[in-house]
C-alpha positions as CSV (number, residue, x, y, z in Angstrom):
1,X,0.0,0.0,0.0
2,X,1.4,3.2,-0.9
3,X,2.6,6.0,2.1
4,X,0.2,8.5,1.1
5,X,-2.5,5.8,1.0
6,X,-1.6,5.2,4.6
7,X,-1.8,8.1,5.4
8,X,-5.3,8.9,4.2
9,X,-6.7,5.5,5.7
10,X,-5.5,6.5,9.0
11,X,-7.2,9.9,9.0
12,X,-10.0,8.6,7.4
13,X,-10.2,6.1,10.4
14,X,-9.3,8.5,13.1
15,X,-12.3,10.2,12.0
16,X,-14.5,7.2,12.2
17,X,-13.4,6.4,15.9
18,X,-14.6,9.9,16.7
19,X,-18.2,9.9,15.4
20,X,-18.6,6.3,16.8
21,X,-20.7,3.2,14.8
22,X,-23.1,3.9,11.8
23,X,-25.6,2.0,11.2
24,X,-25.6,0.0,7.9
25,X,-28.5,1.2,5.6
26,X,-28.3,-2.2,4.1
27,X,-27.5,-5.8,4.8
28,X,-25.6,-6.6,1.8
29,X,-22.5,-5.1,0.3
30,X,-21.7,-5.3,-3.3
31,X,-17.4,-5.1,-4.2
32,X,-15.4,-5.9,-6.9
33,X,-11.8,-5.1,-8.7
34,X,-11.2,-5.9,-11.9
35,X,-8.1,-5.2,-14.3
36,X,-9.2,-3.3,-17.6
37,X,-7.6,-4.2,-20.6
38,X,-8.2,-7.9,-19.8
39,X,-11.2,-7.8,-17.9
40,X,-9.9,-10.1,-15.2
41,X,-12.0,-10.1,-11.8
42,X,-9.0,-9.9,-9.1
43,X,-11.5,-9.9,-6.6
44,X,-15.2,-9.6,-5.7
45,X,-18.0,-9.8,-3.0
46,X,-21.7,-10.1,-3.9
47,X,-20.7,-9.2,-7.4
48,X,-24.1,-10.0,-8.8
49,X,-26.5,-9.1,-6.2
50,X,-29.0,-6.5,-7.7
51,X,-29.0,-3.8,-5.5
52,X,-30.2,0.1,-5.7
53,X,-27.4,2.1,-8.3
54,X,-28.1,5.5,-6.5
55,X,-26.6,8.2,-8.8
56,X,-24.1,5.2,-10.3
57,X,-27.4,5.4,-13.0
58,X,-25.6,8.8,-14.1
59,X,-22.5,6.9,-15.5
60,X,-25.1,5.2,-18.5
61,X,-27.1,9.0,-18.6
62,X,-23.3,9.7,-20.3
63,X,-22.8,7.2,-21.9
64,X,-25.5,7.8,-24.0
65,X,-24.5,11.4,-24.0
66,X,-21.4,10.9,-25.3
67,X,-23.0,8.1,-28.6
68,X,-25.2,11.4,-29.2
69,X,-21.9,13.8,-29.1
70,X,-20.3,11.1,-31.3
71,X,-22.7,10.4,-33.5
72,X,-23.2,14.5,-34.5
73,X,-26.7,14.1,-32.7
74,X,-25.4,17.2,-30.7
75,X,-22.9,19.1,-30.2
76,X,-20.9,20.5,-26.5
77,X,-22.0,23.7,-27.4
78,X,-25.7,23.0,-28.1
79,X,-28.5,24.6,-25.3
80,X,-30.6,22.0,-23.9
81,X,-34.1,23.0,-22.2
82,X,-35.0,23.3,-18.9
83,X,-38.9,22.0,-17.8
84,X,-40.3,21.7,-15.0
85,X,-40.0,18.2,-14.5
86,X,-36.4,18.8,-14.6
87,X,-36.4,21.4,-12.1
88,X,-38.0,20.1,-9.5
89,X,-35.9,17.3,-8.6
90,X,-34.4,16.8,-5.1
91,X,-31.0,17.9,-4.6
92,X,-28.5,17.2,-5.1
93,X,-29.1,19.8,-8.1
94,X,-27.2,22.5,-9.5
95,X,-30.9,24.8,-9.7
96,X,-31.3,25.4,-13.0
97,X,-34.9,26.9,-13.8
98,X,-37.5,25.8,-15.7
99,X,-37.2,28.1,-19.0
100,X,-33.5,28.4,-19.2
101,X,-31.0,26.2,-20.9
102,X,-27.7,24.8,-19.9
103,X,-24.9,23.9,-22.6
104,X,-24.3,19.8,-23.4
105,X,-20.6,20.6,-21.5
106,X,-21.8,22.3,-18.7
107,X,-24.2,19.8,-18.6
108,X,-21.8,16.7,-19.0
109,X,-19.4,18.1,-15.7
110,X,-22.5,18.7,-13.6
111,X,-23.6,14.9,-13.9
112,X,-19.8,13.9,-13.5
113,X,-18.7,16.5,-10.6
114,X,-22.3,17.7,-9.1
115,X,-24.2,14.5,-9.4
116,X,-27.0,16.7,-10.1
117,X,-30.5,15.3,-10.8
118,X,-32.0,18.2,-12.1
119,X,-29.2,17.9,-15.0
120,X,-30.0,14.6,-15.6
121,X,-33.3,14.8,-16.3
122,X,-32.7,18.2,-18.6
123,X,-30.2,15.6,-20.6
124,X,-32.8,12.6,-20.8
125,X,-35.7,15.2,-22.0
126,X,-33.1,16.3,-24.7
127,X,-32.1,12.8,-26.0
128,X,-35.7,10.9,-25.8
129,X,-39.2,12.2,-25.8
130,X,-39.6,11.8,-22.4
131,X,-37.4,11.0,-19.2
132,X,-39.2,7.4,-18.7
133,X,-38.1,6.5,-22.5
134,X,-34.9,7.5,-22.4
135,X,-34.7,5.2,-18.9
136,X,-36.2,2.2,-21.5
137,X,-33.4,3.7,-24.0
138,X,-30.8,3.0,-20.7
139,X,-31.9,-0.3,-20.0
140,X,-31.9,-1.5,-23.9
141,X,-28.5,0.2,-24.0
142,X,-27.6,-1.9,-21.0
143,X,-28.9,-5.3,-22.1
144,X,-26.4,-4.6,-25.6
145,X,-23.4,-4.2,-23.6
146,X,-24.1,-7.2,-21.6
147,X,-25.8,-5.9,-18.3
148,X,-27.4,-8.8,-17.8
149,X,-29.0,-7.8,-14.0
150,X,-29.5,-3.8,-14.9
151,X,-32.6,-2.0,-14.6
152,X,-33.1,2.0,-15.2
153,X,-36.0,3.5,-14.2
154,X,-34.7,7.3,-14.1
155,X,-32.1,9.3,-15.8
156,X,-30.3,10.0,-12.0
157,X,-30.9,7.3,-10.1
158,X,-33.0,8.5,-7.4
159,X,-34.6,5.3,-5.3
160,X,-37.3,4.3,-7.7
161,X,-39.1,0.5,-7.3
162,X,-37.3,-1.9,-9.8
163,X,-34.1,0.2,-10.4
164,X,-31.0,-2.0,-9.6
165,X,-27.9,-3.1,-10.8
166,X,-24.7,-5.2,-9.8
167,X,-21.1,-4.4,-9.3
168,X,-20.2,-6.6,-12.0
169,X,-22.6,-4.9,-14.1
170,X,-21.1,-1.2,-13.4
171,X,-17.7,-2.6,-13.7
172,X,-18.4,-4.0,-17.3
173,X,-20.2,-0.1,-17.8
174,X,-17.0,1.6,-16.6
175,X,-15.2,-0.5,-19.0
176,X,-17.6,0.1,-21.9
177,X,-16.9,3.8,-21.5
178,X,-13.5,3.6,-21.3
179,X,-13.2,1.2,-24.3
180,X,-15.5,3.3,-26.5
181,X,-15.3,7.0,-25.6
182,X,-11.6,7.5,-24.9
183,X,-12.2,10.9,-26.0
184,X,-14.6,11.9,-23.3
185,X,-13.3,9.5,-20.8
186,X,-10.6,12.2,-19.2
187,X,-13.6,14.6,-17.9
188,X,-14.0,12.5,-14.9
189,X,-10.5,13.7,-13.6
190,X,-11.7,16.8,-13.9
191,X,-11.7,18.0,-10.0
192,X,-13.9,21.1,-10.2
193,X,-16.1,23.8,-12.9
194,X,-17.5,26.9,-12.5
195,X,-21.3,27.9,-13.9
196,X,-23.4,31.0,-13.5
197,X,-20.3,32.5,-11.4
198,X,-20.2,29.5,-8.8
199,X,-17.6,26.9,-8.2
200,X,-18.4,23.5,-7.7
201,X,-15.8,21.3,-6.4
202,X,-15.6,17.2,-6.4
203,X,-16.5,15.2,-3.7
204,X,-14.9,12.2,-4.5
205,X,-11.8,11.5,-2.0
206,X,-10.3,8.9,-3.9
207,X,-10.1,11.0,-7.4
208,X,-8.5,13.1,-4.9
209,X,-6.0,11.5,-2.8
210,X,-5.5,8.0,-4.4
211,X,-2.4,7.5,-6.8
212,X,-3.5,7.5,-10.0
213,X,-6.7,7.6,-9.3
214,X,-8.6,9.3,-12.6
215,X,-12.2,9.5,-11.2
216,X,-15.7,8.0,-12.1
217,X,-18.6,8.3,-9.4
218,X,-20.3,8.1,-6.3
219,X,-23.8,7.8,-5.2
220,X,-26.1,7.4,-2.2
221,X,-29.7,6.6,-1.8
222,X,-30.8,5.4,2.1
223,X,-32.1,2.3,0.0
224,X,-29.1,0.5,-0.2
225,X,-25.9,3.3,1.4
226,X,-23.4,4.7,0.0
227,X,-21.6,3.5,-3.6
228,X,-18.6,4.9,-5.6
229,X,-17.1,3.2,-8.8
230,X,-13.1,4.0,-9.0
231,X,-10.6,4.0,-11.9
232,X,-7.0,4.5,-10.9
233,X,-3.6,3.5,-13.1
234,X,-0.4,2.9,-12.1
235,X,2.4,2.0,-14.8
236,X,0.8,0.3,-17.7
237,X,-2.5,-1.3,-15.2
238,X,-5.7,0.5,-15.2
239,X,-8.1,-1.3,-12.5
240,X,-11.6,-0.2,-12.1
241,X,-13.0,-0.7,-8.6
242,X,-16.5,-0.9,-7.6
243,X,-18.0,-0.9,-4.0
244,X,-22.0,-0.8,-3.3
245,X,-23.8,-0.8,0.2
246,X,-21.4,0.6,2.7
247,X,-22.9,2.9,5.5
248,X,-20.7,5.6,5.7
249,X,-18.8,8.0,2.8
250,X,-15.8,6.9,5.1
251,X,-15.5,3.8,5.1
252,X,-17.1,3.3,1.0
253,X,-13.8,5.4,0.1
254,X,-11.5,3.2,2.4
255,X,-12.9,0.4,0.9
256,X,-12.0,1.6,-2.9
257,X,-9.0,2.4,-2.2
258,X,-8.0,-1.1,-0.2
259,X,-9.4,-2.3,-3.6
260,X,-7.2,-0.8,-5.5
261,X,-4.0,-1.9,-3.4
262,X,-5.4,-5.0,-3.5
263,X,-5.8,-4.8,-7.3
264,X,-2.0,-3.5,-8.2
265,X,-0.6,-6.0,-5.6
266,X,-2.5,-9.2,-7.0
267,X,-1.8,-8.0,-10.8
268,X,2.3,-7.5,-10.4
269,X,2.5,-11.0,-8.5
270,X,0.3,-12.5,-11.3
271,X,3.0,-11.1,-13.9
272,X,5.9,-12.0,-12.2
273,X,4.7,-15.8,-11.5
274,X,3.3,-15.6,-15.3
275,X,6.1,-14.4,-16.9
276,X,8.6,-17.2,-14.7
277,X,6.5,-19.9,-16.3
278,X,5.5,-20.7,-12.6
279,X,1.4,-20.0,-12.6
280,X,-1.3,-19.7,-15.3
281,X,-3.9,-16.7,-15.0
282,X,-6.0,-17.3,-12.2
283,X,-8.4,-14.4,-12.5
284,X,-12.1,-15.0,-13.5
285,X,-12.6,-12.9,-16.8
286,X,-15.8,-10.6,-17.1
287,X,-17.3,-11.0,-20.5
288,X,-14.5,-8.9,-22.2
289,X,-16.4,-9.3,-25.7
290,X,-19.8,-7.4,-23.9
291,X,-17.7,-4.2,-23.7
292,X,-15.6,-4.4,-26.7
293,X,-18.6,-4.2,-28.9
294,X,-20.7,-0.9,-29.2
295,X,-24.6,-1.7,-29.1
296,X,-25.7,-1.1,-32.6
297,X,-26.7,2.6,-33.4
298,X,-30.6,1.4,-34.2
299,X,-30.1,0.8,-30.7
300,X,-30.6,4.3,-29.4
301,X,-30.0,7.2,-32.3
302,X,-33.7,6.7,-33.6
303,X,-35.0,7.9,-30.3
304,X,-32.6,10.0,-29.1
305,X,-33.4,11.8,-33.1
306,X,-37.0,11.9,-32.0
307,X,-36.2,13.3,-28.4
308,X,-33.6,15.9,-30.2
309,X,-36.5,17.3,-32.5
310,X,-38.7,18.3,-29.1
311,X,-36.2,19.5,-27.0
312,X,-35.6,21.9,-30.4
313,X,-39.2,22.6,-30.7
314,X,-39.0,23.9,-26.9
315,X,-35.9,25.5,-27.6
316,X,-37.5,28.0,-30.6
317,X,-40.4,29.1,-27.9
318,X,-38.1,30.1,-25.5
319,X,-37.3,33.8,-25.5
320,X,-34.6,34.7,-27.7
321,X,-32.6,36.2,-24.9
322,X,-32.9,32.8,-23.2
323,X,-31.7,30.6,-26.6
324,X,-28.7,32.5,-27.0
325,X,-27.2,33.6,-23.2
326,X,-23.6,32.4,-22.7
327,X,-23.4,30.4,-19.9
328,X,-20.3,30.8,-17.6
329,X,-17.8,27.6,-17.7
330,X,-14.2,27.6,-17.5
331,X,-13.9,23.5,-17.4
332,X,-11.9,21.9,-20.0
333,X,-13.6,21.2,-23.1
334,X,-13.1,17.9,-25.0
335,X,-14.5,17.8,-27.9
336,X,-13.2,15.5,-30.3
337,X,-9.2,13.6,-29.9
338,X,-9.6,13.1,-33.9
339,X,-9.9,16.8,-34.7
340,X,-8.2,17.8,-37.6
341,X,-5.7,21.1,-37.1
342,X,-6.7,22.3,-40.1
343,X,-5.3,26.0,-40.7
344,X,-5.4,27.1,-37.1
345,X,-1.6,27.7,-34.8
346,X,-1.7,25.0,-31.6
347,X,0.7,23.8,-29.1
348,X,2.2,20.5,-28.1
349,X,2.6,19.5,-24.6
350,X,4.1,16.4,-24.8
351,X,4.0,13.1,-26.6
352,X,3.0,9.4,-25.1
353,X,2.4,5.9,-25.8
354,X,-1.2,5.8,-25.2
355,X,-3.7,7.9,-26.6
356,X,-5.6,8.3,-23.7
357,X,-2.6,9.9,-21.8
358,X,-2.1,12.3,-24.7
359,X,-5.3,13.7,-24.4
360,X,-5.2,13.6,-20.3
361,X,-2.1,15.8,-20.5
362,X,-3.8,18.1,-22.6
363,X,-7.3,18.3,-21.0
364,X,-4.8,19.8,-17.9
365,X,-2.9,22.3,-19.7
366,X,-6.3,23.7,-21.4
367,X,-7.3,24.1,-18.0
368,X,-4.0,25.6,-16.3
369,X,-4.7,28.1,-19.4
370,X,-8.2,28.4,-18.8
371,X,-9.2,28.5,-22.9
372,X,-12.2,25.8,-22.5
373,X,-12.9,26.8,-26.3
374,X,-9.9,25.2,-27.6
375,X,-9.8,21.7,-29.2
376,X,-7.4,18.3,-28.5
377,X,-6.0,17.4,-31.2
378,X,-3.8,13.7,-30.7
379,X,-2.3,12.6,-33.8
380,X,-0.2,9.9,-34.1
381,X,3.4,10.3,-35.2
382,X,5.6,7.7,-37.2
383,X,7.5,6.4,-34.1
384,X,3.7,5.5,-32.9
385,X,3.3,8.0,-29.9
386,X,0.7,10.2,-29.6
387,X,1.2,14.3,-29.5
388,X,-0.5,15.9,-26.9
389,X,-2.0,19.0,-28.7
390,X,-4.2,21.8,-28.1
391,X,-5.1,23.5,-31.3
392,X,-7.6,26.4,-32.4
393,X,-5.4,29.7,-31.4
394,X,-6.3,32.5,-33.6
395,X,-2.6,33.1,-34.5
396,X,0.5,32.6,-33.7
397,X,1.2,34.7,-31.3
398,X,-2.2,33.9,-29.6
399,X,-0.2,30.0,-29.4
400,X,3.1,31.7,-28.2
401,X,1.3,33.4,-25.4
402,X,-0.5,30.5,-23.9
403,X,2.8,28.6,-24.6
404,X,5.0,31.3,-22.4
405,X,1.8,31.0,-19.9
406,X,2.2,27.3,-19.2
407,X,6.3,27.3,-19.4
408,X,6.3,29.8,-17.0
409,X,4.7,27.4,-14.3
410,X,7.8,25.4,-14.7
411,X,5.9,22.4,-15.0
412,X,5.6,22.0,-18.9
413,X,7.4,21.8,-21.6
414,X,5.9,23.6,-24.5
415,X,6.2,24.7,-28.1
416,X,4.5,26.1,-31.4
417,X,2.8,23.9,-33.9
418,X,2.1,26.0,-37.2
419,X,-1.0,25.2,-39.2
420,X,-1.0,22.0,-41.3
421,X,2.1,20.4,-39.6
């Protein structure tokens, strides 16, 4: 276990020892670890046990977002509607009104930092005629990528009869995202965005103080506690950890984190005995092909076409001043990591082995510059790594400014791109 693991656990549990025993809100807990890339369960508890997702529901809310955003359904900048519906929701919230709008990326980081159900429900009114289809779009969604004990009722999974899941089934979710929206997958890191002139900053303890930890979600409902999935890489391993059912914030977050350890420790002994000749794998494999394959698009474009077409209907009788305000968001924007350059001046930040690193990197220097409307642009070069761009600066002394800004931090290395390189 690493030192400043330790060190967390033993605050976390001199805390605990202060406020005395909590009461479980349920019987059963619900864990599991499992590596990434091979889909290898390390370890698991109740893995299967359906059991109340709590705002865990969010994490398929985007992943449907993101098929829209990769489809061309929509776009980050596109306005989606407020109703009424949608703004009455219990908290936790962000309080958007009925009548205004809120952009797809604003949007996006409120589900992923703010867990807010009012933003939920604004996105399941925008992609499907109404929030109870786009909840029978979730599940069919679910049953394609292999969610075999999955049931949505709600866009923000807010205790409803009937909606439940499993750890395994939020694991194979995770992995789903990961495997098919690298591009979008970085926003989870993202520790905190502003909107309408307020900061709102993540909750989530282990995105914070874990070791390459790179985010995901929590959730609670009194129905079954309190539930966070994890994603964390060290070296070349990316686990994903999932733990459902524990009675306290505390103690779900030490729990993660053991995971994790748990995780990393099991996988480099695995390699080492493997790679000696001494043991075969001994980890039971999730159904790696249910997140490898995208459901087909028939699967949810129609409807989410038919939704779109409303939500623009309600859009064009909203008052003009209303349909085109600028809301305030200074998050990094991801919009697309096969962007052409095209003729615009960007910057290059660095250069790595995976994709996903590439456009990590950049997704942080776009925010140390604070230019959300910029673009990530990750080609791949002939020696096969990927450069970590940020491209869309007016000219090139727009890209030598931002290039200065980030050098002088000291902690990049920085220079020009010119258009068409």
């Amino acid at each position: 276990m690493k030192t400043k693991t330790i060190a967390v656990i033993l605050f976390l549990i001199g805390i605990l020892a202060t406020i005395g025993p909590i009461h479980p809100a349920v019987a059963m807990e619900s864990t599991l670890v499992a590596d990434v890339k091979s889909g290898f369960i390390i370890d698991s508890e109740n893995a299967t046990e359906p059991l109340p997702p709590a705002s865990l529901t969010k994490l398929m809310t985007l992943y449907l977002t993101f098929g829209a955003l990769e489809n061309g359904l929509i776009t980050m900048d596109d306005k989606l509607p407020v109703s009424e519906h949608a703004a009455a929701q219990p908290r936790s919230k962000l309080y958007v009104q009925a009548g205004d709008t809120i952009t797809v990326h604003d949007a996006v980081l409120a589900l992923i930092i703010k867990s807010a159900n009012d933003v939920a429900v604004v996105v399941a009114e925008a992609l499907a005629p109404s929030e109870t289809e786009f909840a029978d779009l979730m599940t069919r969604t679910a049953r394609g990528l292999g969610l075999r004990n999955t049931v949505f009722k709600n866009a923000s999974g807010l205790h409803t009869e009937g909606q439940v899941t499993t750890a395994r089934d939020m694991a194979i979710l995770t992995m789903a995202l990961i495997e098919h929206y690298p591009q979008y997958y970085p926003l989870f890191s993202t520790k905190s965005f502003q909107y309408n002139g307020k900061t709102y900053q993540s909750h989530n303890a282990v995105l914070q103080e874990y070791e390459g930890a790179e985010g995901l979600k929590t959730g609670f409902v009194s129905a079954v506690g309190y539930n966070i999935i994890s994603t964390a890489r060290q070296d070349d391993t990316r686990l994903v950890s999932v733990v459902i059912g524990e009675d306290s914030p505390l103690r779900r977050d030490l729990r993660a984190m053991r995971l994790l350890d748990k995780g990393f420790h099991q996988v480099a002994a695995q390699r080492r005995a493997e790679a000696s000749g001494r043991l075969k794998s001994t980890f039971n494999p999730l159904n790696r092909r249910a997140f490898i394959t995208k459901p087909p698009q028939q699967t949810f474009i129609p409807a989410m076409r038919a939704g779109w077409r409303l939500a623009q209907q309600r859009l064009s009788q909203l008052p003009k001043s209303t349909r085109s305000e600028k809301q305030v968001a200074t998050a990094p924007r991801i919009l697309d990591t096969s962007v052409e350059q095209g003729d615009s001046w960007g910057i290059q930040v660095g250069a790595f082995e995976k994709r996903e690193k590439a456009t990590q990197i950049a997704q942080k220097a776009i925010h140390t510059l604070g230019c959300a409307g910029k673009m990530i642009h990750t080609p791949q070069a002939a020696n096969r790594f990927f450069r970590s761009r940020i491209v869309g600066f007016n000219d090139k002394d727009e890209a030598f400014k931002a290039c200065q800004q980030l050098q002088n931090s000291r902690e990049w290395q920085c220079f020009l791109v010119s258009p068409q390189k």
